[in-house]
N, CA, C and O atoms as a CHARMM CRD file, in Angstrom:
* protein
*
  164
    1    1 UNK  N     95.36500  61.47700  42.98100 PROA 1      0.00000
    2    1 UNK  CA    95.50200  60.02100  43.07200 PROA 1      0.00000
    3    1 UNK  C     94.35100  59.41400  43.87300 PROA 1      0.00000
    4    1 UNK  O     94.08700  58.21700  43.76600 PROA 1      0.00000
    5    2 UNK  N     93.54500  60.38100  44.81600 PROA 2      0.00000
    6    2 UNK  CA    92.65800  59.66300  46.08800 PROA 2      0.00000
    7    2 UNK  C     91.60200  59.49700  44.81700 PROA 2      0.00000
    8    2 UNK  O     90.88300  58.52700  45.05500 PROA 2      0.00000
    9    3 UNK  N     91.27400  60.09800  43.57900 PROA 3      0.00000
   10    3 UNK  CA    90.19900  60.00400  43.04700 PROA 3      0.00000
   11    3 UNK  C     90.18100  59.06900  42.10600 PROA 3      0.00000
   12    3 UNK  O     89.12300  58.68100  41.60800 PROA 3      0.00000
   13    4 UNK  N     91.45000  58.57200  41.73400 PROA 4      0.00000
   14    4 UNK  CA    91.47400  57.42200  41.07200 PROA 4      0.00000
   15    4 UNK  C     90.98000  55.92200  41.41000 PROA 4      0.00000
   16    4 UNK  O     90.28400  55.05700  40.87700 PROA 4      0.00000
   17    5 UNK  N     91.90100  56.14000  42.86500 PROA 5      0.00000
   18    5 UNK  CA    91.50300  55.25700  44.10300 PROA 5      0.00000
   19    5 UNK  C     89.78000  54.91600  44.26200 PROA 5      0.00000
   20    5 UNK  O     89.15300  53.89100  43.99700 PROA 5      0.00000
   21    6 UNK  N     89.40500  56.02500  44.72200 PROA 6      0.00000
   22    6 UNK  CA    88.39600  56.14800  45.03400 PROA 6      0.00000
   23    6 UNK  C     87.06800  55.94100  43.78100 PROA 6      0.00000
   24    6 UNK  O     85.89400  55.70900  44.07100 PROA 6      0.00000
   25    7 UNK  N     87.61500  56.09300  42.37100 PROA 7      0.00000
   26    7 UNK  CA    86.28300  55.32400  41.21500 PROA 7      0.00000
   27    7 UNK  C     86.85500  53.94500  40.93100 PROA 7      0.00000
   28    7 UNK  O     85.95400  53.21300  40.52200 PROA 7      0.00000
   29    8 UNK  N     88.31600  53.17400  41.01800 PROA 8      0.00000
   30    8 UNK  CA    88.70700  51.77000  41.34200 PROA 8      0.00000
   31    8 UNK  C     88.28700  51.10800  42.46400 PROA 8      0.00000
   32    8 UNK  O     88.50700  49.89800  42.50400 PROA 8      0.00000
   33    9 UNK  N     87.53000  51.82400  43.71600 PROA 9      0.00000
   34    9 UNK  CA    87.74500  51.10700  44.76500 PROA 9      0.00000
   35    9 UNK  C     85.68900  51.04600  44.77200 PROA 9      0.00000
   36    9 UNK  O     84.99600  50.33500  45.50000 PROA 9      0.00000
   37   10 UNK  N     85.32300  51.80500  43.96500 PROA 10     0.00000
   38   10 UNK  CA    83.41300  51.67500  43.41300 PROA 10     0.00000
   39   10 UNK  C     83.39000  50.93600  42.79100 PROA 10     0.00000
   40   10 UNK  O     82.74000  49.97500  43.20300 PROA 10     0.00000
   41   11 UNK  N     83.91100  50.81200  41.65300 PROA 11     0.00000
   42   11 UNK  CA    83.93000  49.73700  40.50700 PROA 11     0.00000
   43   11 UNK  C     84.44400  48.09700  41.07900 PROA 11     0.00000
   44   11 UNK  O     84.41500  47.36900  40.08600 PROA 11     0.00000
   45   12 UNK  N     84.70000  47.64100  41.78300 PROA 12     0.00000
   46   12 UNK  CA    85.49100  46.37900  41.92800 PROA 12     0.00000
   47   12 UNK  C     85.29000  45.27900  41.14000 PROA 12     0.00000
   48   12 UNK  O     86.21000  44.46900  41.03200 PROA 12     0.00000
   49   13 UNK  N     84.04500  45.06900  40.45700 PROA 13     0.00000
   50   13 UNK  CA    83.46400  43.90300  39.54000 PROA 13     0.00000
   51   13 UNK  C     83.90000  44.44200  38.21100 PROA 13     0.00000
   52   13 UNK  O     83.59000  43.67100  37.30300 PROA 13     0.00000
   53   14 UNK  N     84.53700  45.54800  37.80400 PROA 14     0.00000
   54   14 UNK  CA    85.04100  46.10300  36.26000 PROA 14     0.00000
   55   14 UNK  C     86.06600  45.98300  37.12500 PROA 14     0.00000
   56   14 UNK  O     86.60100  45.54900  36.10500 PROA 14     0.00000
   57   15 UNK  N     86.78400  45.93300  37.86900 PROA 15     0.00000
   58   15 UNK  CA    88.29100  46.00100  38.28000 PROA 15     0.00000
   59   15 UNK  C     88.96500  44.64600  37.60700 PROA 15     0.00000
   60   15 UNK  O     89.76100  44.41500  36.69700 PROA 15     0.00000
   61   16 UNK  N     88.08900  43.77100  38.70200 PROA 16     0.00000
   62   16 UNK  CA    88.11500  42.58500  38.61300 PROA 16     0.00000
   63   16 UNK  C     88.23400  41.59600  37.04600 PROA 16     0.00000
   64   16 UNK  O     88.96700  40.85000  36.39800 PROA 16     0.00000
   65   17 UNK  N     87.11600  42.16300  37.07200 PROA 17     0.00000
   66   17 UNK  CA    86.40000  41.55900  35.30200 PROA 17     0.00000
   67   17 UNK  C     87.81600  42.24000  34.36700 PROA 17     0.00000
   68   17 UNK  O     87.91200  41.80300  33.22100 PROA 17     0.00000
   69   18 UNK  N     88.24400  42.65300  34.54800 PROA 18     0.00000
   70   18 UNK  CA    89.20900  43.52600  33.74500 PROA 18     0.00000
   71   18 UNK  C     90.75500  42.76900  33.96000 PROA 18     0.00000
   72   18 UNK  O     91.37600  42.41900  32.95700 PROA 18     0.00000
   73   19 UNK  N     91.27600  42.56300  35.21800 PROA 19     0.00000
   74   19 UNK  CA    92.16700  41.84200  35.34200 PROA 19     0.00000
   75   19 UNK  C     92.11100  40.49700  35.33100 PROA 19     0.00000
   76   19 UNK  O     93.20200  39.92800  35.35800 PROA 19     0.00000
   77   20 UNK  N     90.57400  39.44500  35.28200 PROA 20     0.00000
   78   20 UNK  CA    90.57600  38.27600  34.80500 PROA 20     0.00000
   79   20 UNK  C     90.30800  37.91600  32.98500 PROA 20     0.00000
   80   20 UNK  O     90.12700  36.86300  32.37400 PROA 20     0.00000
   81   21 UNK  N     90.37000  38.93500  32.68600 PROA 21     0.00000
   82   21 UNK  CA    90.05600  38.77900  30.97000 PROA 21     0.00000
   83   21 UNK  C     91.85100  39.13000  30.44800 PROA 21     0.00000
   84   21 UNK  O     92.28900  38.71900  29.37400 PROA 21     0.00000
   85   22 UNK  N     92.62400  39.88100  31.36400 PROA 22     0.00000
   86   22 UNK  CA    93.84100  39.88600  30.56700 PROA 22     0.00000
   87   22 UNK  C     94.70900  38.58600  31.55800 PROA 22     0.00000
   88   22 UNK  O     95.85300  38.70000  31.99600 PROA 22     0.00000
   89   23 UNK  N     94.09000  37.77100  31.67700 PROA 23     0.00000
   90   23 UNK  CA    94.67200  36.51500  32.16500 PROA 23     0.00000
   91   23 UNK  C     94.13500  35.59400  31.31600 PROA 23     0.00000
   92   23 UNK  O     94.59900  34.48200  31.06500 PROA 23     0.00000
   93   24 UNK  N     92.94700  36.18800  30.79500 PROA 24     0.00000
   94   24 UNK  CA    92.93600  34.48600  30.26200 PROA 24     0.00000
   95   24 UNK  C     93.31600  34.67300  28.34700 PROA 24     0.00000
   96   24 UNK  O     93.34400  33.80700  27.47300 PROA 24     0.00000
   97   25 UNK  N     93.62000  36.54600  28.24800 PROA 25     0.00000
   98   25 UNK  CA    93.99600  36.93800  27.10000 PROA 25     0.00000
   99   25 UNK  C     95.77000  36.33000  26.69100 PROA 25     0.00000
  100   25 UNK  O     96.29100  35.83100  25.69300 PROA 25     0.00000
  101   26 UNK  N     96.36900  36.81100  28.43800 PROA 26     0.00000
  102   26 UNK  CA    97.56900  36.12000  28.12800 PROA 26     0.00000
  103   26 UNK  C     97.88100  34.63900  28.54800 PROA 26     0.00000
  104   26 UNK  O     99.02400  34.20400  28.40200 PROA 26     0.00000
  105   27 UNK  N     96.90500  33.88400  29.05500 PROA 27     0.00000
  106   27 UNK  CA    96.87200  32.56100  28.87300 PROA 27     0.00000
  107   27 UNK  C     96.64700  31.81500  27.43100 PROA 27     0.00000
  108   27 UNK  O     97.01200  30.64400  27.32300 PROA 27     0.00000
  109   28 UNK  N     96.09100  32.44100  26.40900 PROA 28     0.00000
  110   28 UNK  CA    95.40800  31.65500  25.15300 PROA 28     0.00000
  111   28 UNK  C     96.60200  32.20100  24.05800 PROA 28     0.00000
  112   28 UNK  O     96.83300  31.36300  23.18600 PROA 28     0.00000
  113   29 UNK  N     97.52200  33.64800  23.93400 PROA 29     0.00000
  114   29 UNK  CA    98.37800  33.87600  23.54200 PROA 29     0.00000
  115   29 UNK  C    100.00500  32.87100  23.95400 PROA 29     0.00000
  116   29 UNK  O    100.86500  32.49000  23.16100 PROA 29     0.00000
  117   30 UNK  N     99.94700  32.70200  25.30300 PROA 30     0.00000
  118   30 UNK  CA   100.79000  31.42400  25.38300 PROA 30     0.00000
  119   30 UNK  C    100.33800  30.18700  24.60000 PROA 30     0.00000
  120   30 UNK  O    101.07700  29.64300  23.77900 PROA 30     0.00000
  121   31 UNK  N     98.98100  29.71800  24.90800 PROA 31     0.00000
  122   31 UNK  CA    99.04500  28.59000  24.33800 PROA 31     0.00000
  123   31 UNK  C     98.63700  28.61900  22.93300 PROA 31     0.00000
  124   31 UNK  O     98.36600  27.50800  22.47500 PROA 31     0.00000
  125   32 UNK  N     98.54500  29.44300  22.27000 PROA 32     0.00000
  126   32 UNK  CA    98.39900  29.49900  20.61600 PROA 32     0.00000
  127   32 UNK  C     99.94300  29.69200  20.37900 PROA 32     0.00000
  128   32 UNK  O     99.85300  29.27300  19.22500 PROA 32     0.00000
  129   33 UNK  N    100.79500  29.87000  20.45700 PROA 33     0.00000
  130   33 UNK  CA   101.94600  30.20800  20.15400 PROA 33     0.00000
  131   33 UNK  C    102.62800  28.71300  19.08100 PROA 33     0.00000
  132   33 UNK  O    102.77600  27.70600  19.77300 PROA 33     0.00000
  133   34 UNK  N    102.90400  28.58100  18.01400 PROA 34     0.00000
  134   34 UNK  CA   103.20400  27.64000  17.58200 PROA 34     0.00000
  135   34 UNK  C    104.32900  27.06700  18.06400 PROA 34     0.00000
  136   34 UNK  O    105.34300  27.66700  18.42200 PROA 34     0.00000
  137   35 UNK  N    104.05800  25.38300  18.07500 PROA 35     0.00000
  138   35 UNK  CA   105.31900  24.99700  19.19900 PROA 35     0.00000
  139   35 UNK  C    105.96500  24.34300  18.33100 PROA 35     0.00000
  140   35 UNK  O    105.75300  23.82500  17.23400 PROA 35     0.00000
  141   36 UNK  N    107.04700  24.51100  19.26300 PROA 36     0.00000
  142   36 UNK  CA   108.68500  24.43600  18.21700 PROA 36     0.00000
  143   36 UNK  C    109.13200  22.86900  19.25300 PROA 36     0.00000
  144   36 UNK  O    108.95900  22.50900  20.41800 PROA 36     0.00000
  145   37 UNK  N    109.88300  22.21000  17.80200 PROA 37     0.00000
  146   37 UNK  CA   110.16000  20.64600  18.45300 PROA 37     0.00000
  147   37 UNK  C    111.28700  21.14500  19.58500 PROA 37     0.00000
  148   37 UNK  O    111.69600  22.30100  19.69800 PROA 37     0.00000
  149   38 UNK  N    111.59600  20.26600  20.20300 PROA 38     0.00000
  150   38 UNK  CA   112.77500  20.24900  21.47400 PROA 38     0.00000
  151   38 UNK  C    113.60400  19.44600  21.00300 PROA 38     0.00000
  152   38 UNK  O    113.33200  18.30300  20.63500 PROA 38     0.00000
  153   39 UNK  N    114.96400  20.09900  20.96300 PROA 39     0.00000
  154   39 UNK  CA   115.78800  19.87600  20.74600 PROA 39     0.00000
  155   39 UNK  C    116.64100  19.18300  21.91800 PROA 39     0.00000
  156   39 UNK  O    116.95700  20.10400  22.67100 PROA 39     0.00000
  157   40 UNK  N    117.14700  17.99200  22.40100 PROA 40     0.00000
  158   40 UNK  CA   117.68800  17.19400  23.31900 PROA 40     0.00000
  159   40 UNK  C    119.12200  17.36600  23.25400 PROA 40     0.00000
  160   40 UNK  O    119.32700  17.70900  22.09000 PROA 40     0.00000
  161   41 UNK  N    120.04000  17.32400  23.76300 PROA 41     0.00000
  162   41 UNK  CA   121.16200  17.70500  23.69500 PROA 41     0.00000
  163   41 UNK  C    121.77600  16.41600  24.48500 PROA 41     0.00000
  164   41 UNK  O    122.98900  16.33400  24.68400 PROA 41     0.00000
């Protein structure tokens, strides 16, 4: 596990770059989602 650590903790700009691309992957999958009318009750 220390060696996993330890090529995640070299890399930080692919860490990084890596967890801001599946934010903005699941930001654009929310907002493409076809929207459904609202129903008022």
């Amino acid at each position: 596990m220390e060696h996993i650590s330890g090529i995640l903790s070299a890399n930080l700009d692919v860490v990084y770059f890596i967890y801001g691309l599946a934010f903005v992957i699941m930001g654009l999958a929310i907002l493409l989602q076809p929207k459904k009318t609202a129903v008022l009750l």
